[in-house]
N, C-alpha and C positions, 0 to 999 in steps of 0.2 A: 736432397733434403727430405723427398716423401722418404726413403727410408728411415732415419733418423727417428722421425713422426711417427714411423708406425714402430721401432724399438722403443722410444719411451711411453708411447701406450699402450701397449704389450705390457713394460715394466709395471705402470700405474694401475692396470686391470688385475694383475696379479697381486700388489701388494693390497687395492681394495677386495679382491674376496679372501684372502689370506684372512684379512681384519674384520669380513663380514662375517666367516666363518669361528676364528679365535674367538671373537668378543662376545656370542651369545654360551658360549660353553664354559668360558670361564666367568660369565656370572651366574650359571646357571651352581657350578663348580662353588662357586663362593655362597650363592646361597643356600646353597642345600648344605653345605659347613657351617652357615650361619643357625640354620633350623635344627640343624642335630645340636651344637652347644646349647642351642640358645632352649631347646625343648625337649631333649633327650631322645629325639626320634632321627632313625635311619633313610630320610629323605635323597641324602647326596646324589645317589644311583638314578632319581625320580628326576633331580632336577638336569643330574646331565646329558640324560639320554633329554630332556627335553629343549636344553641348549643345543644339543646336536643337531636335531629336527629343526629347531629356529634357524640355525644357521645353514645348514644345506637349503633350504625354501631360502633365505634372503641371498647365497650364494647365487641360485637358481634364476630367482629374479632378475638379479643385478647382472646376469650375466646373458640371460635372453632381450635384455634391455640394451645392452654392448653391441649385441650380435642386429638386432632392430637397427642400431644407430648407424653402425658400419654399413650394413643396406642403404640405410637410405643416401649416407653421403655415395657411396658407389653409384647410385642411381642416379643421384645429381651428377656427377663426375663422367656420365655416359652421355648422358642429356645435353652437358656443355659440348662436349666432344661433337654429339649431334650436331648439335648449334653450328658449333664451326666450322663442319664439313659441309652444313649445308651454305651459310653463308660465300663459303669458298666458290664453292660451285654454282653460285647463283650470280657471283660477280664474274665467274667465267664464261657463263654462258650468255650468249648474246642473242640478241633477237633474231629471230628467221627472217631470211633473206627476202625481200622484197621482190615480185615478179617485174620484171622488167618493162616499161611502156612499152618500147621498142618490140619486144616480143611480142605483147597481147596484141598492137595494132597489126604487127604483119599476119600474126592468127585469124585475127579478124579479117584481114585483104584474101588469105587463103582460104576461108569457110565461104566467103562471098565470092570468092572466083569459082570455088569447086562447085555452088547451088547453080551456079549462071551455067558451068558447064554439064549439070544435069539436066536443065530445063531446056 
C-alpha cells in the first residue's frame, strides 16, 4: 500500500508544479499580448520573462515545502517505530532477580563464624 501512496504523490507533485510553473507564464504570455493590442507597445518579452521568474520561485516553494513535509512524516514514522521497539522491550524485560533470603542469611551465619574465628 505505501507504494501506491508514494506513486500517486509523486504523480500529484508533478502535475502541481507543472501547473504552478505553466500558469504564471501563460498570463504573463496573455498579458503582455493584451498591452501590445491594447497600447501599441512591445511588452510581451517583459511580461514572459516575468511569468517565468514567478513560476520557478512558486515552483521552488512548493517544492521545498514537499520536501519539509515528507521529513517530517519520515520523522514521525521513525519515532513510531521507536515507540514500538521500545515498548517491546520493556514488556520483555523483567525485573532483576531478587537476592535470595536463604543466601543472605547463610552470609550472614558465615561473616559471623569467620569474626568469632578471628577473635
Amino acid at each position: 500500500m505505501g507504494y501506491k501512496k508514494s506513486v500517486f504523490r509523486s504523480l500529484a507533485m508533478v502535475t502541481q508544479l507543472g501547473l504552478c510553473v505553466l500558469t504564471p507564464i501563460l498570463f504573463g504570455i496573455f498579458a503582455g499580448s493584451y498591452m501590445d493590442s491594447r497600447f501599441g507597445t512591445k511588452t510581451i518579452l517583459v511580461f514572459l520573462i516575468l511569468g517565468t521568474l514567478g513560476g520557478g520561485r512558486g515552483a521552488y516553494l512548493m517544492a521545498k515545502r514537499l520536501i519539509e513535509q515528507e521529513a517530517r512524516e519520515e520523522e514521525k514514522e521513525r519515532q513510531e517505530e521507536i515507540q514500538k521497539v521500545l515498548e517491546t522491550a520493556k514488556a520483555s524485560v523483567s525485573k532483576p532477580k531478587v537476592k535470595s533470603r536463604v543466601l543472605v542469611q547463610r552470609e550472614s551465619i558465615d561473616t559471623m563464624a569467620s569474626r568469632e574465628e578471628q577473635e
